[in-house]
C-alpha positions in Angstrom: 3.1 31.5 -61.6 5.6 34.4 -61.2 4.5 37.5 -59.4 4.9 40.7 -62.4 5.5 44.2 -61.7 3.2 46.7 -63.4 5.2 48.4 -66.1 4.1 51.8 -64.2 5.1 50.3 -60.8 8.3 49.1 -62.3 8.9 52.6 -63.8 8.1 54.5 -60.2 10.4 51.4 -58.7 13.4 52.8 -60.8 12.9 56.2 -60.3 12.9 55.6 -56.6 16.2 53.3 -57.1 18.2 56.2 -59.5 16.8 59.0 -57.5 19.4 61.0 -55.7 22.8 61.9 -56.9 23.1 58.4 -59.0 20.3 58.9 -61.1 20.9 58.8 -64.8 20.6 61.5 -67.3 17.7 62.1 -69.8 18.7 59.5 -72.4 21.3 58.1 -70.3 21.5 53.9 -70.1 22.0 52.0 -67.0 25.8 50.7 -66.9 26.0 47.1 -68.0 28.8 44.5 -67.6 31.4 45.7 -70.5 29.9 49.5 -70.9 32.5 52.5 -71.3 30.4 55.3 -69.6 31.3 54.5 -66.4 34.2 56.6 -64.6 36.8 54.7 -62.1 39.3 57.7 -61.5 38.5 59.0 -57.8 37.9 62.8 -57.6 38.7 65.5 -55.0 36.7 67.5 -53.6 36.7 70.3 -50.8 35.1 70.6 -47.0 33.3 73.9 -48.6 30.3 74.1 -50.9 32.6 75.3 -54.1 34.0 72.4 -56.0 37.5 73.5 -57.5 40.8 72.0 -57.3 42.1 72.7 -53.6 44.9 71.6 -51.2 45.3 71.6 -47.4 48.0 73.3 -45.6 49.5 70.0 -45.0 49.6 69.1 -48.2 51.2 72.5 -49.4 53.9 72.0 -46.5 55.0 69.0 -48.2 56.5 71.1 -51.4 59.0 72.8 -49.3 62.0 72.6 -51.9 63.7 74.6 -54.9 62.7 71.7 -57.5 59.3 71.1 -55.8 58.1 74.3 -54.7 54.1 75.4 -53.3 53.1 78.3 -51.2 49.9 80.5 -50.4 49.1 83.7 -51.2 45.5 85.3 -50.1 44.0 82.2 -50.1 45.1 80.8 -53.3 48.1 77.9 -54.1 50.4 78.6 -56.3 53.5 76.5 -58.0 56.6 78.3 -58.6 58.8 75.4 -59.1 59.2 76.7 -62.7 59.8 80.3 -61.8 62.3 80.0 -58.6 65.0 80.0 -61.1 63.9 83.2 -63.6 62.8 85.0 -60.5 64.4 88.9 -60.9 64.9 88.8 -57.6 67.1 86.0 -57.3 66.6 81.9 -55.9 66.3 83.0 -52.2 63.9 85.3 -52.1 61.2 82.3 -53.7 62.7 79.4 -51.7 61.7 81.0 -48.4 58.3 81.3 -49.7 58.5 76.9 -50.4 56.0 75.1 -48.5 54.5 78.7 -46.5 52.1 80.9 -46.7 53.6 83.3 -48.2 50.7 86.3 -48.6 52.3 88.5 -46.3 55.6 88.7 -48.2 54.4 88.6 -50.9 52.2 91.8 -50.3 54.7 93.2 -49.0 57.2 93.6 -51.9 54.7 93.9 -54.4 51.3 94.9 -53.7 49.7 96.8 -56.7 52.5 96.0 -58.8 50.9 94.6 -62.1 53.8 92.8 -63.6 54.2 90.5 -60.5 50.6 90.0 -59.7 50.3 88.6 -63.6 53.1 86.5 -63.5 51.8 85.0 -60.1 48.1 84.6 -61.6 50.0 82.0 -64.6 51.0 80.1 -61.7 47.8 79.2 -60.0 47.3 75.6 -59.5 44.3 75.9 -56.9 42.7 76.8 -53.7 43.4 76.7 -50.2 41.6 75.3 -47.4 42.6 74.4 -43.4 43.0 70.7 -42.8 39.3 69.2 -42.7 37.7 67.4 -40.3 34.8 66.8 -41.9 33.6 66.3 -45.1 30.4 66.7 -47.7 27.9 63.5 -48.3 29.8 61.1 -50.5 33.3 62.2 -49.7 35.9 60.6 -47.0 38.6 62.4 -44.9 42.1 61.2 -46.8 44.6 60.8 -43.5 47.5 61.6 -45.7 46.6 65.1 -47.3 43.5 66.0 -44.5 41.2 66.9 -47.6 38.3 65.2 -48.6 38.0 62.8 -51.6 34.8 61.8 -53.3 33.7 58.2 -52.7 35.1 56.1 -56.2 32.8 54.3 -58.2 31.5 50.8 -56.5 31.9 52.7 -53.2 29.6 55.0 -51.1 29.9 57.5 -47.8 26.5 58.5 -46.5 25.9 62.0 -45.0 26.4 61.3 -41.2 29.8 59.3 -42.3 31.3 62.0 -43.6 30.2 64.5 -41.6 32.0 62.1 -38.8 35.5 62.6 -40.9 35.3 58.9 -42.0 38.6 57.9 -43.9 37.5 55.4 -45.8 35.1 54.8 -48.6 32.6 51.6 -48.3 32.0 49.3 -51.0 28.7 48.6 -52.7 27.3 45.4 -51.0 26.3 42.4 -53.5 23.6 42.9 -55.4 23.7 47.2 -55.6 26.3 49.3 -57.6 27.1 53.0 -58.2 28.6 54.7 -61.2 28.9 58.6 -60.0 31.4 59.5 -58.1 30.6 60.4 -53.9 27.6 58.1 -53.9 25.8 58.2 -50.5 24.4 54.7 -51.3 24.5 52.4 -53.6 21.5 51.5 -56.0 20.1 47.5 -55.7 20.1 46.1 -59.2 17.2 46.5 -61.1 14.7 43.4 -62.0 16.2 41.3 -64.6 19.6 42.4 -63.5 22.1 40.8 -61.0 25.3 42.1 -58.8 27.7 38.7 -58.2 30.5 40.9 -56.6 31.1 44.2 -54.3 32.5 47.2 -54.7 30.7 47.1 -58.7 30.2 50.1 -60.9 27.7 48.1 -63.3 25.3 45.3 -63.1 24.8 42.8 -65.3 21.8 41.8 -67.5 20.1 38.2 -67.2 20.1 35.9 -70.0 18.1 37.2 -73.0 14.5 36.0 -72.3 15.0 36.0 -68.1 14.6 38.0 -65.5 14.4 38.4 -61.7 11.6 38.3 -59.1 13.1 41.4 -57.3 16.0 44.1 -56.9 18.9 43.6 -55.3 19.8 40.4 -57.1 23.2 39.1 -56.5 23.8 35.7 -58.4 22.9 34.5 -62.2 20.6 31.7 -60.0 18.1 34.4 -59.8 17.1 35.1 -63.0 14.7 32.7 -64.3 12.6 32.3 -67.8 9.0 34.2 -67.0 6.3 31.7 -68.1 3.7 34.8 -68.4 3.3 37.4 -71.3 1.7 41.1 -71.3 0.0 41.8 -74.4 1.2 45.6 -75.1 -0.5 48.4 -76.8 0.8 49.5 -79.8 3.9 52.1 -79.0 5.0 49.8 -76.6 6.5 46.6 -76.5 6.7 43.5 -73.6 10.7 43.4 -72.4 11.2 40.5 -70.8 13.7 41.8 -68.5 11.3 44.3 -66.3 8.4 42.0 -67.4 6.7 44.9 -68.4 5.6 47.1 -71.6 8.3 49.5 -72.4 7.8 52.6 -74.8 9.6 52.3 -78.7 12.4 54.2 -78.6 12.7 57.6 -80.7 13.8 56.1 -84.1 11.6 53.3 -84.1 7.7 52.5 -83.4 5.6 49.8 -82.5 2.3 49.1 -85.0 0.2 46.4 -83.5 -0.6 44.9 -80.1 1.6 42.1 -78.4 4.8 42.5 -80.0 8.4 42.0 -78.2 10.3 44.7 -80.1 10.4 47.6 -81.7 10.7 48.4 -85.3 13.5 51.0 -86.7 11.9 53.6 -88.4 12.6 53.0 -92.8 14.9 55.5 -95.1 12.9 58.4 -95.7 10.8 58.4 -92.3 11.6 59.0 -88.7 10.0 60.0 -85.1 11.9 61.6 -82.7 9.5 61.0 -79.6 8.9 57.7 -77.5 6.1 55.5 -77.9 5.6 56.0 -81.7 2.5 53.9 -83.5 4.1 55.0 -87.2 7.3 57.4 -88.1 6.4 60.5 -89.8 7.7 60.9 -93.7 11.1 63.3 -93.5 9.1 66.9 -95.1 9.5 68.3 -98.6 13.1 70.5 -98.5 14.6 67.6 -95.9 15.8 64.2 -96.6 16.6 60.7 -94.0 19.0 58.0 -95.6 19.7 56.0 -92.7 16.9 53.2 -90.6 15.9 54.5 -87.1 16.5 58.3 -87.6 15.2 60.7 -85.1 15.6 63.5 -87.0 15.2 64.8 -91.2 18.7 66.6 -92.3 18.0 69.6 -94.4 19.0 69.8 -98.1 21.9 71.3 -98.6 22.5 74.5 -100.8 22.6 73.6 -104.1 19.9 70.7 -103.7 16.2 69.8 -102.9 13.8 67.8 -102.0 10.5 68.3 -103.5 8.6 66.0 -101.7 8.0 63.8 -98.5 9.9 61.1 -97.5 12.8 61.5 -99.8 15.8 59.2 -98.7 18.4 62.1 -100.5 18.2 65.2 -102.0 18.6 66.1 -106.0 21.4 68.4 -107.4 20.1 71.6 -109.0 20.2 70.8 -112.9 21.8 72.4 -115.3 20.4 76.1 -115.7 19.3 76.0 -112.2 20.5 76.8 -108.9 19.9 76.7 -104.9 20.5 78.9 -102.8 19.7 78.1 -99.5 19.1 75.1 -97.4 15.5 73.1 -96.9 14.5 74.2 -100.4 11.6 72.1 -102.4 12.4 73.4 -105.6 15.4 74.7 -107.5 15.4 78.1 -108.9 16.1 79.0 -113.0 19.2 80.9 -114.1 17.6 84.4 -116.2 16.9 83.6 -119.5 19.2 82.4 -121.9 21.8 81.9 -119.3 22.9 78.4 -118.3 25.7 76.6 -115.7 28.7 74.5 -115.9 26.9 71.6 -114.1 24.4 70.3 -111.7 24.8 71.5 -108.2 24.5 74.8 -108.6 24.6 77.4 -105.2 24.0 81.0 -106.0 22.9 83.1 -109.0 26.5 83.7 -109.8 27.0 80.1 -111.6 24.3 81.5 -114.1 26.7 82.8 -117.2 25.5 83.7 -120.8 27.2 81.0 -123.2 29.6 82.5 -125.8 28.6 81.2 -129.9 28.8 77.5 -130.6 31.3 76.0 -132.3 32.1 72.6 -134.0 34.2 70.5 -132.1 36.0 68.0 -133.9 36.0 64.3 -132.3 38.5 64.2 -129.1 37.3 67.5 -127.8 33.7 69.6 -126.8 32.8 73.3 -126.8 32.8 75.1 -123.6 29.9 77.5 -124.1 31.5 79.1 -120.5 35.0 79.9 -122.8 33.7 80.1 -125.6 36.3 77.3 -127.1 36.7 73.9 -128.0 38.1 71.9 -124.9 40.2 68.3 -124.9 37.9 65.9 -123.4 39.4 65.1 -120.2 41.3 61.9 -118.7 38.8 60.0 -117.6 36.3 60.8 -120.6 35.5 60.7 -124.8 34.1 62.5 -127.5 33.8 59.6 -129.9 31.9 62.9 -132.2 32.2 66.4 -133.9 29.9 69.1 -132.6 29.8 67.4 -128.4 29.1 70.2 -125.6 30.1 68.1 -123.2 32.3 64.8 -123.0 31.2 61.1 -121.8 32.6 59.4 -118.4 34.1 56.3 -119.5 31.8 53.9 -118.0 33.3 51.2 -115.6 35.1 48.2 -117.0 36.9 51.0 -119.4 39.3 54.0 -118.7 40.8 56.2 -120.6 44.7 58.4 -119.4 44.8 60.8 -121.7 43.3 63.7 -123.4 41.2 64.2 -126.1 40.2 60.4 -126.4 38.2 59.2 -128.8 36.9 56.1 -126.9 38.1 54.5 -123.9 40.0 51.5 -123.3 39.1 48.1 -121.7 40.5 47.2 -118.5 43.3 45.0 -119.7 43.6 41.5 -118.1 44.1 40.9 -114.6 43.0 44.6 -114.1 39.3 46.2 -113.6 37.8 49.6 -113.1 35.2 49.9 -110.6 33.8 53.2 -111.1 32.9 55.6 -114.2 35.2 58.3 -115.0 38.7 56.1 -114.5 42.1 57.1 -115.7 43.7 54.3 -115.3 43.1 50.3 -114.3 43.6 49.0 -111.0 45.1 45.7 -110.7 44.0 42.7 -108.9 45.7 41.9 -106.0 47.3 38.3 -104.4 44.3 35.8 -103.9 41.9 37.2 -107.2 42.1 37.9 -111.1 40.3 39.4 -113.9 40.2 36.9 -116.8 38.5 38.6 -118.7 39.0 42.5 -120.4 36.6 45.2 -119.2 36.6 43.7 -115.7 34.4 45.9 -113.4 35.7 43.9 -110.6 38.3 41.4 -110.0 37.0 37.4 -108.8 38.5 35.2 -105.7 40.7 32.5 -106.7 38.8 29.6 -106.3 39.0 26.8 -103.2 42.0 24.9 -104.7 43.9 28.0 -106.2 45.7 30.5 -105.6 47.6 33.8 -107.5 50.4 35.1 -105.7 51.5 38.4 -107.7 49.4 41.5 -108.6 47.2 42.2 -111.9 47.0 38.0 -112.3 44.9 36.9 -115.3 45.1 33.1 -114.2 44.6 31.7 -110.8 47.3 28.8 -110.2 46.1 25.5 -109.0 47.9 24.6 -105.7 50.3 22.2 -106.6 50.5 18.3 -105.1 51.4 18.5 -100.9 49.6 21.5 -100.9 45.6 22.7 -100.6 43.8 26.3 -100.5 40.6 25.8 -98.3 39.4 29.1 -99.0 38.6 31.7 -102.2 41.1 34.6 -102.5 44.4 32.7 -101.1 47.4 34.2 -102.1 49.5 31.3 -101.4 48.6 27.3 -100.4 48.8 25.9 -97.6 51.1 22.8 -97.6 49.8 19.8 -95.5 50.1 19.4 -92.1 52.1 16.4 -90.9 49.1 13.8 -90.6 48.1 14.5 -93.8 48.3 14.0 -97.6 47.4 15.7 -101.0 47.7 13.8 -103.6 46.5 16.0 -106.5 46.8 19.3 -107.8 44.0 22.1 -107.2 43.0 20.3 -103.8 41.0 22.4 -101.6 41.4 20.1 -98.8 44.2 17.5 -97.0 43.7 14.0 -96.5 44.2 12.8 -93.1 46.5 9.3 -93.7 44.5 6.2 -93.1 45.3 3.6 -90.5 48.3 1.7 -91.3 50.2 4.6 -93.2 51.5 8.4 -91.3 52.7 11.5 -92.6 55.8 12.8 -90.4 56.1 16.0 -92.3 54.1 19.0 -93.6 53.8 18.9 -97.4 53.3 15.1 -97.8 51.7 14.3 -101.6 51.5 10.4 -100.5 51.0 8.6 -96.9 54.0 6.1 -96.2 53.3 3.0 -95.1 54.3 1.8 -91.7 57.4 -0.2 -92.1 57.6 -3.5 -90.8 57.8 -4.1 -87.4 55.5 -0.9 -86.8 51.9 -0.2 -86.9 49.9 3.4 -87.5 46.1 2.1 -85.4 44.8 5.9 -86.1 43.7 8.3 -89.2 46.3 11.4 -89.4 49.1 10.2 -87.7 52.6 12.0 -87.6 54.6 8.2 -87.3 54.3 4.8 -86.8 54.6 2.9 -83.4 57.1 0.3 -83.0 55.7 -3.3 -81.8 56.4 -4.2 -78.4 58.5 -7.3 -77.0 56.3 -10.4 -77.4 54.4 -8.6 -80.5 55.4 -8.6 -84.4 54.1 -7.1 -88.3 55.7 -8.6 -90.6 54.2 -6.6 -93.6 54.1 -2.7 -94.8 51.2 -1.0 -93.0 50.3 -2.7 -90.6 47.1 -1.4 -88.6 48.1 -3.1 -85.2 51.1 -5.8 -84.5 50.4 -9.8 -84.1 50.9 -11.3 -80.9 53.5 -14.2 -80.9 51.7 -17.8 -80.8 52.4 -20.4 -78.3 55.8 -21.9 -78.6 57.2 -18.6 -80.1 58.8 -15.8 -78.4 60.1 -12.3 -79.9 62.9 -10.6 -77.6 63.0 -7.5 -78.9 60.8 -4.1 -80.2 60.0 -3.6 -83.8 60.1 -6.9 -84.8 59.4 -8.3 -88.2 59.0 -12.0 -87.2 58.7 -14.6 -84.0 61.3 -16.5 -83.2 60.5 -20.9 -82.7 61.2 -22.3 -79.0 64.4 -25.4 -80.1 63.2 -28.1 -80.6 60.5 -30.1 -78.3 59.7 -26.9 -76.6 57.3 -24.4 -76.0 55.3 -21.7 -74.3 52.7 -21.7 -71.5 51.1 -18.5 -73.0 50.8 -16.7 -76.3 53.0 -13.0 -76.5 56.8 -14.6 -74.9 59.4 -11.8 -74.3 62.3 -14.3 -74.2 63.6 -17.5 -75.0 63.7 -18.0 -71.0 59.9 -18.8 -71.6 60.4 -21.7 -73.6 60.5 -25.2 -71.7 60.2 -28.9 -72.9 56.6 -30.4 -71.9 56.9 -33.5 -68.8 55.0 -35.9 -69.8 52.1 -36.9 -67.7 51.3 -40.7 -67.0 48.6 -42.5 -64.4 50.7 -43.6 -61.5 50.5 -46.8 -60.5 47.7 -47.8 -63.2 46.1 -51.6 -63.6 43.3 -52.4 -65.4 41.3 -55.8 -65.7 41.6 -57.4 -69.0 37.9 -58.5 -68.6 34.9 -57.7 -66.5 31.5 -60.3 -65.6 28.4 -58.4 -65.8 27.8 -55.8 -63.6 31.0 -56.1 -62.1 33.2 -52.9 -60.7 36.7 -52.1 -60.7 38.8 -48.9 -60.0 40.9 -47.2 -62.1 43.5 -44.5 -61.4 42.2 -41.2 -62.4 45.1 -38.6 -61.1 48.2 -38.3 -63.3 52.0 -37.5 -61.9 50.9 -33.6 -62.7 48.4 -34.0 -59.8 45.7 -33.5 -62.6 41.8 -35.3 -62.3 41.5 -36.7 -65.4 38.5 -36.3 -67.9 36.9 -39.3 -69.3 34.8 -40.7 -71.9 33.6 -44.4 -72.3 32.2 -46.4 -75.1 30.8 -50.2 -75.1 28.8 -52.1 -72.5 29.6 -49.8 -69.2 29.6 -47.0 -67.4 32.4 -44.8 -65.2 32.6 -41.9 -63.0 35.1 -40.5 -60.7 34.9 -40.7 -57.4 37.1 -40.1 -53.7 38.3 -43.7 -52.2 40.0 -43.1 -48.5 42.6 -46.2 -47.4 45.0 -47.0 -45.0 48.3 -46.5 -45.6 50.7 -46.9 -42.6 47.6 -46.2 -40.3 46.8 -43.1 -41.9 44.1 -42.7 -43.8 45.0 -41.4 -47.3 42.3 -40.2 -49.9 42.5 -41.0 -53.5 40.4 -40.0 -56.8 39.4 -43.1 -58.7 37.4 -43.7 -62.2 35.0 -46.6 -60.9 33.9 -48.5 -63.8 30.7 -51.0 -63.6 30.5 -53.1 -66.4 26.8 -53.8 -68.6 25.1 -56.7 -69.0 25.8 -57.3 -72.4 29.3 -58.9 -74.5 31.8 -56.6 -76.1 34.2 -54.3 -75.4 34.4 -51.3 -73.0 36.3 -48.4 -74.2 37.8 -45.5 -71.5 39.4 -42.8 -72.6 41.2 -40.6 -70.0 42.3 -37.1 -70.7 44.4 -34.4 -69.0 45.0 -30.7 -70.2 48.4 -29.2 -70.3 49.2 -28.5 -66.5 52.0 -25.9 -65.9 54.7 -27.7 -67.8 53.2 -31.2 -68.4 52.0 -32.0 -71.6 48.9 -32.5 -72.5 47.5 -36.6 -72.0 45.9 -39.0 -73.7 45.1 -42.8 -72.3 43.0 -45.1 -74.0 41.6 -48.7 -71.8 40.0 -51.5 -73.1 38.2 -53.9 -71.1 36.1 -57.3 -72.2 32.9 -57.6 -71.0 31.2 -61.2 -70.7 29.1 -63.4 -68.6 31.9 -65.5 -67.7 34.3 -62.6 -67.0 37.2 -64.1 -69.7 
């Protein structure tokens, strides 16, 4: 079993790792592979405690010219590049000062002279320092410009380094990192984190669920799946990667022992400390509409909240106002004074309504004027005597004033909200089929409407398919493939045996003669080769040409016959050059007995003018088998294979019949023997 860290051994171990000047902020995360809070642009800083912008007297020298032009007055760097050419005084009198110190001529023309001392103060650029030797922890001696530069981040310079006047910055070793600028060291990665390169401003985080046995990791081969699990207390939770119980984070909270995460605090409710068993309810006057707050927001003027854990505040009603923010309750307007509408903010929105009168239908009676008022666009009065007129609810609107009633969204239109003046129209890929559409619908799979305010979707038409809802246009079919129908929300891949060349297809075409298609979704067929043939339409894969055909050429339809009274050694001929007429085979220098005695042997050739041993078979009284006979011929001995026959013991007739197979170009043989068997030998 893996060795854990105590989560309060773990926590001392990172405070010892992020001491120091690389130690992150209250709140702050540790950089990861990918994050954004990390800083690559390398700063300067001075050989002196102060750090401003500041330049060396090397560097000043450098911007000796009228169009690039430094100097140094009392200790300051100034660039009057800008000015040489404005200057009262004329172009000379700046360009000797280009690339100098120029304090003491300066002083000397205009010392305690406001006008110039201002106009010199708008050019500052920075401060000036000697060339440096040395430089502060984290910072390297830049040959170039003799000032010192803060270590990027990925790098470090420790103390005795810089004090040395090191020029160069080191890079962070695998497995350790910095993200500051002028690091003295680098940090080693934390447990469950790893470091796989140098000269690294992040780290990166094992898979979810692993971790490491140490800092310092440098490889993914160290993290590892921890086979042990801390029960937590509740406010804290077990994180696999330090293998230890870490607090809930402000916003959320942990109930119950043993759990692996925390939960985000509800709407209404929030905690805004660590370690949280529940989240408090947001207070009466205050209001939280979003999971894992940290914080309640106050109610605004003109709303409250009158009690806890609201997830939003209410509007002041009508003959009501608030006046400040946090409020519980909303305050009433003096008697027999009322307001406009809800919301209300100060005592001012409280008016005494002038006498009612009877509106007729279209239009209400402001009690704030006094007069009867056009119901707005947007709104009805479908009565006489209305104080106030009616939002047209979604589904309708209504675009002018003093309406009655309001109108349905027409086809291929909807109105989402209340209070419309006008319907908006569908848009390519949906449709409203229907009037008083609060929303419009997806084409279906299959479908597709190309123009605004559609009432119909269209269905795709044959060759092409929609495999989505809300297509604006189809798709046609991709070389391969077929549609055959209309409203097809898919293409058919072609089957073996047919292809589809070109996008668009309704129907597969069949590979012609003389080709094949082997595959689904193919883009053409494949000519047969020489010594192959398909003689029908669609053909899956090409015959081969028999024995005693040939074909010469590719794509062919047919086999062509050897002449006559020849043919081929092997099936699949390229050429009529493999056609030959068979030899005949026949047993040289064959004799057979007409008749045999009992028991008696005799010798039969067995090897045919192809050099062939022939196969036998025998029927009757007797029995064969080939065997080697040596002789004599010429006083060398010659071998020989023979069939040696012995003959039974009973009358009748012996049948032998000797076989050859087709050798090379011989033909195939055939010999039939018959032989008498008696006592006598006749």
């Amino acid at each position: 079993m893996k060795t854990l860290l105590k989560p309060a051994l773990y926590l001392a171990l990172v405070s010892v790792l992020f001491g120091s000047n690389i130690a992150p902020t209250a709140g702050s995360q540790l950089p990861t592979e990918g994050s954004s809070n990390v800083s690559s642009v390398s700063k300067e800083v001075i050989a002196s405690p102060a750090n401003t912008v500041t330049y060396t007297t090397a560097e000043v020298a450098t911007r000796n010219t009228r169009t690039n032009c430094w100097t140094i007055v009392s200790g300051s760097v100034y660039n009057l590049t800008s000015f040489i050419n404005s200057h009262p005084g004329g172009v000379s009198a700046i360009s000797q000062l280009c690339g100098k110190d120029g304090t003491a001529t300066f002083n000397g023309q205009h010392m305690g002279d406001s006008s110039p001392m201002s106009k010199l103060a708008s050019l500052e650029i920075g401060t000036h320092i000697a060339n440096a030797t040395s430089c502060n922890p984290g910072s390297y001696l830049e040959n170039s410009t003799k000032r010192c530069v803060l270590a990027p981040v990925g790098y470090f310079v420790s103390a005795s380094s810089a004090s040395a006047g090191q020029t160069f910055a080191n890079p962070c070793p695998l497995g350790s990192f910095s993200y500051n600028l002028g690091s003295t060291q680098c940090a080693l990665a934390p447990i469950g984190f790893y470091v796989d390169q140098t000269a690294q401003s992040s780290i990166k985080a094992c898979p979810e669920g692993q971790t490491t046995n140490e800092t310092g990791s440098d490889s993914i081969e160290a993290c590892y799946t921890p086979s042990v699990f801390i029960d937590c207390n509740p406010g804290s939770y077990f994180n696999y990667a330090s293998l230890g119980c870490v607090l809930a984070p402000a916003g959320s909270f942990v109930s119950s022992v043993g759990e692996r995460e925390a939960t985000p605090c509800s709407v209404g409710t929030y905690t805004n400390v660590e370690g949280s068993i529940e989240c408090e309810l947001a207070p009466p006057g205050f209001f939280i509409d979003q999971e894992g707050s940290t914080e309640a927001t106050p109610c605004s003027v003109g709303t409250y909240s009158p009690e806890s854990g609201a997830e939003n505040c209410i509007d002041a009603p009508i003959g009501f106002y608030v006046a400040e923010e946090q409020q519980t309750s909303a305050t009433a307007c003096p008697e027999g004074q009322v307001t406009d509408a809800p919301g209300a903010t100060t005592i001012q929105d409280c008016y005494t309504p002038e006498e009612f009168i009877e509106c007729d239908p279209g239009y209400f009676f402001s009690d704030r004027t006094g007069e009867c008022l056009p119901a707005p666009a947007g709104s009805f009065v479908d009565i006489a005597g209305a104080t106030t007129a009616t939002k047209c609810s979604a589904g309708t609107y209504s675009s002018v004033l003093a309406s009655l009633a309001c109108e349905l969204a027409p086809f291929g239109y909807f109105t989402a909200t209340e209070g419309s003046v006008e319907p908006t129209p569908c848009q390519p890929g949906s449709l409203s089929a229907d009037e008083g559409a609060i929303e419009c619908e997806l084409a279906p799979a299959g479908y597709y409407t190309s123009e605004i305010a559609s009432a119909n979707a269209l269905p795709c038409p044959q060759g092409f398919f929609s495999a989505n809802a809300g297509s604006s246009e189809c798709t046609p079919a991709p070389a391969g493939y077929s549609v055959p129908d209309e409203g097809s929300s898919q293409a058919l891949p072609c089957e073996p045996g047919r292809f589809a060349s070109e996008e668009g297809m309704v129907d597969c075409e069949q590979a012609p003669a003389g080709y094949f298609v082997s595959e689904e979704a193919a883009t053409e067929a494949t000519p047969c080769s020489k010594g192959f043939f398909a003689s029908n339409l669609g053909s899956v894969t090409c015959m081969q040409a028999p024995r005693g055909f040939y074909v010469s050429t590719v794509a062919a339809t047919k086999a062509t016959m050897c002449s006559s009274g020849k043919t081929t050694a092997t099936a699949g001929a390229t050429s009529s050059s493999a056609c030959y007429k068979p030899i005949t085979q026949v047993l040289t220098g064959f004799k057979a007995p007409k008749a045999l005695k009992f028991s008696a042997k005799t010798n039969l050739i067995a090897t045919t003018t192809a050099k062939a041993v022939t196969k036998f078979k025998t029927t009757g009284p007797c029995s064969a088998k080939i065997i080697t006979v040596t002789t004599k011929v010429k006083g060398k001995k010659v071998s020989s294979k023979v069939l040696s026959v012995t003959a039974g013991k009973t009358a009748g007739t012996c049948k032998i019949v000797q076989t050859s197979a087709e050798v090379g170009k011989y033909a195939a043989f055939t010999k039939t023997t018959s032989i008498k068997i008696s006592r006598t030998g006749k």
